[in-house]
N, C-alpha and C positions, 0 to 999 in steps of 0.2 A: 603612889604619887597622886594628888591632888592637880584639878585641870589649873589650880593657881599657880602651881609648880611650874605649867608651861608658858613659856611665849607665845599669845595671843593669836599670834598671824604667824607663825612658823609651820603650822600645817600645812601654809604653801608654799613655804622656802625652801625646801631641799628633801629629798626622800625619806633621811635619818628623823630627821623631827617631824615630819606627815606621820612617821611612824609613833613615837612618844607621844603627839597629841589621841591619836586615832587608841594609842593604851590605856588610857583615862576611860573608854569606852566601850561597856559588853558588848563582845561580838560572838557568833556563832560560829562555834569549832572548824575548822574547815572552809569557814566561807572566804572568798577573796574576789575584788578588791572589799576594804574593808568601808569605804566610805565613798560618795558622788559628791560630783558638780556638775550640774547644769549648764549650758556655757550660751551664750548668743553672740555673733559676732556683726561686725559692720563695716564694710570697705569705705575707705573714705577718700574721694578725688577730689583735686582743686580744678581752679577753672580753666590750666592747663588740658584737662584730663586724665592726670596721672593720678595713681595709687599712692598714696601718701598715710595712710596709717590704717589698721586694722583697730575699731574700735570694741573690746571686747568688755560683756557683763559675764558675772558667774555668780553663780547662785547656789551655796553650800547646801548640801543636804540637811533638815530638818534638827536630828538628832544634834549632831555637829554645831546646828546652829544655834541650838540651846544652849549647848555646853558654853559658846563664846558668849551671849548674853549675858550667863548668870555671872561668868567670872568677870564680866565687863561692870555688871552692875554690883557686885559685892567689890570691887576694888576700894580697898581706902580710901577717903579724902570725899570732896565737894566738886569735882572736876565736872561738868556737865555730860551729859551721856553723850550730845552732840559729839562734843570734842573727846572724848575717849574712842567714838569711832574713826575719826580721822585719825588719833594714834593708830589704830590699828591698819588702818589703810596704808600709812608710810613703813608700816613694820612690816605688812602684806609685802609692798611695793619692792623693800630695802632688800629684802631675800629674796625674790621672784628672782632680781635681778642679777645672780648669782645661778640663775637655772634658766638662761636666756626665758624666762620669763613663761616658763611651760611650752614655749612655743617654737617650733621650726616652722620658714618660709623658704619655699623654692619660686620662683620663675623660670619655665619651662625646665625644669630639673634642677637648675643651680639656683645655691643658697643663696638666698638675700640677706642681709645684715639689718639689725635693727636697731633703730634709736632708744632714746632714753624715755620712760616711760611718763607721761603725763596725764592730767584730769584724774586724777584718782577720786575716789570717794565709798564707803563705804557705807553701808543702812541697813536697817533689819522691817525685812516687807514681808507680810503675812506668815512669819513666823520660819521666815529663812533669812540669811545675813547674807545682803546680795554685793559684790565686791565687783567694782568699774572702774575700768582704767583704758586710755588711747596710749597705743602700742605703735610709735611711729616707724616708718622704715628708716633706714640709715640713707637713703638718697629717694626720692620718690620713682615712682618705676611707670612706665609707659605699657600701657597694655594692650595697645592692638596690633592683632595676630599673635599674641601671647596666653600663654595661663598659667596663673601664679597659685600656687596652692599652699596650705596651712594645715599643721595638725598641732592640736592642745592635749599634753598627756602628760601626767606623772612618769617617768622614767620607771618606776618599780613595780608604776602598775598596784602601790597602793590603794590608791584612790581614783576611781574612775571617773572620768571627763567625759560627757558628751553634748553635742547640740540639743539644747530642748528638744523635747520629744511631744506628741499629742498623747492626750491622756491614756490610750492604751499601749503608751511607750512603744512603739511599732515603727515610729517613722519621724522623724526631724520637722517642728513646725516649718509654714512656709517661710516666718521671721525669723526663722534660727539664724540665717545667715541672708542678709542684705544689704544694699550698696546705696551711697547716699554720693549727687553728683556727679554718677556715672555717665557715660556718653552713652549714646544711645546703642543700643545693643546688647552691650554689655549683660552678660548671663550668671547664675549663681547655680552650685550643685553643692551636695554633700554625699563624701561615695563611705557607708557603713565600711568598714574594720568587715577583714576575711581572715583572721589568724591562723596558722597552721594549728591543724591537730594537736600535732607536741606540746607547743605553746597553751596550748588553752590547756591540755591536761597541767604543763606546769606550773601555772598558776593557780588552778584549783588546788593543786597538793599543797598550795603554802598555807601554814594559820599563822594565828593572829597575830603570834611574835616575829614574823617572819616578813621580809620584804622581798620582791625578785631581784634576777639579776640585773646591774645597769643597762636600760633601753628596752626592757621585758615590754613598756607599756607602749610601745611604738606600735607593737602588732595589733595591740587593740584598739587602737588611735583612727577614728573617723577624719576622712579627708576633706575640707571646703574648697573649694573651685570658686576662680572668679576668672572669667574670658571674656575678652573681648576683639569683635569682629575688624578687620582691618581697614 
């Protein structure tokens, strides 16, 4: 199979095609997950002070993000590269939507619901294909004396998701996760993934043809925290 053969932006639509994009591409016997994303997020309040949308960038891994260029730029036709990447943004977009969009939200433990995704747009920056999108809530949510928290994960655990990290990947920039018109107070954390034993061994045992079980990638799923004081 040829990366033409796939759907551009289905790498992040659903676990089965993260899988068929991610087979276009040599991987190492044994190794698992097979691919990263980068992620940065950003709470976003109105003048209420409510939470009102989680603005989230991700930023594919290198390799990955060559393979979508070259097929972006060999595509038949005169279509401008601009506007080929905004295809791929709606095509990103069109299947996220179908995998609540990578993302589970609780407040103080129960799920929050989330809107419909907007501002999309897609770009290729220093030779990664960086993919941004505002992730609304389904009602905005009040947060103080609350904490609302988030994790971005591949379900299979194909492809691993984390908060940027600093260069000796050891710890989550301080920008990985930050809050725009927050009240005053209001705090940010991100708590690293503790998988059990088991789990981590059975992820390692998968290769390349292989994807985990539904929800495998939860355990390896870093937490972001956003609270605020009452």
């Amino acid at each position: 199979m040829t990366p033409t053969a796939i759907g551009i932006g289905r790498f992040l639509g659903s676990a089965s095609l993260a899988l068929t994009a991610w087979l276009v591409i040599p991987q190492t016997a044994g190794a698992h997950p097979h691919g990263w994303v980068d992620i940065r997020v950003e709470g976003v309040f109105d003048a209420q002070g409510d939470l009102t949308a989680l603005r989230q960038r991700w930023r594919m891994d290198p390799l990955y993000s060559q393979v979508l260029m070259e097929e972006i730029s060999s595509a038949p036709g005169d279509t401008p590269l601009a506007q080929r990447l905004d295809a791929l943004a709606i095509e990103i977009r069109d299947n996220l939507a179908t995998q609540q969009n990578l993302t589970r939200i609780t407040l103080d433990g129960r799920p929050i619901a989330q809107g419909d995704v907007t501002a999309i747009n897609t770009e290729y920056r220093d030779q990664r294909m960086v993919f941004g999108f505002t992730l609304p809530l389904a009602e905005p949510q009040g947060l103080a004396g609350h904490t609302l928290r988030y994790r971005v994960f591949d379900p299979t655990y194909y492809i691993e998701m984390l908060h940027e990290a600093d260069a000796e990947g050891t710890a989550p920039l301080p920008d990985a996760l930050q809050l725009r018109d927050a009240p005053p107070g209001c705090t940010t954390r991100i708590v690293a993934a503790d998988p059990d034993p088991d789990k981590v061994m059975e992820a390692a045992m998968l290769d390349k043809t292989q994807q985990g079980e539904p929800n495998l990638g939860r355990f390896f799923a870093e937490t972001g925290e956003i609270a605020c004081p009452d």
